[in-house]
C-alpha positions in Angstrom: 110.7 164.1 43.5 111.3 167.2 41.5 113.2 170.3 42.1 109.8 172.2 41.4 108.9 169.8 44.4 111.1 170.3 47.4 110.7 174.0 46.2 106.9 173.9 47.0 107.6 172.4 50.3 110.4 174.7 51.3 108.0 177.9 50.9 104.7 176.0 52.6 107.4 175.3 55.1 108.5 179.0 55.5 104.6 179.9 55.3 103.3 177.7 58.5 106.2 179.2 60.2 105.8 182.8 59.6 102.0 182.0 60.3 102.6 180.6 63.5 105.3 183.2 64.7 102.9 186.4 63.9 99.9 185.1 65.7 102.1 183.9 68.5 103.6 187.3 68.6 100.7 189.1 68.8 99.4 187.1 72.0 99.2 188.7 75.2 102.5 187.5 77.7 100.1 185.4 80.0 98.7 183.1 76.6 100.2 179.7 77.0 97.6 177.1 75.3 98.7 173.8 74.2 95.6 174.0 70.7 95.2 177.4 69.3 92.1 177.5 67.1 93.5 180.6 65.3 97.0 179.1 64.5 94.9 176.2 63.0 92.5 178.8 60.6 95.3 180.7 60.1 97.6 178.0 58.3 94.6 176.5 56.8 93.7 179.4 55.1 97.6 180.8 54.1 98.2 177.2 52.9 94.6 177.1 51.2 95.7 180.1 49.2 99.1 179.3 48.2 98.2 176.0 47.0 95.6 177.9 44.8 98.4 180.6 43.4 101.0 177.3 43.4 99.3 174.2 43.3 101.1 171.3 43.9 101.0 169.0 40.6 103.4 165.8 39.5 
């Protein structure tokens, strides 16, 4: 394992999180689901593009 490595995981890490924490914060008060379709999309879609600008490579 690489610097470059733990590197790529620290941001994808820092990207799901911030993902998950603006969609949660934009859910009405009463909004307490245990699956959320949308946080799903939404970190497919923010990890599907950073693994396009920085893709993940031995």
């Amino acid at each position: 394992m690489t610097h470059l490595d733990i590197a790529h995981a620290a941001v994808a890490a820092v990207l799901i999180f911030l993902t998950i924490w603006l969609i949660r914060r934009n859910d009405p008060p009463d909004a307490k689901r245990r699956w959320d379709w949308r946080i799903f999309v939404g970190v497919f879609i923010v990890m599907t593009i950073f693994n396009i600008v920085w893709p993940y490579s031995h």
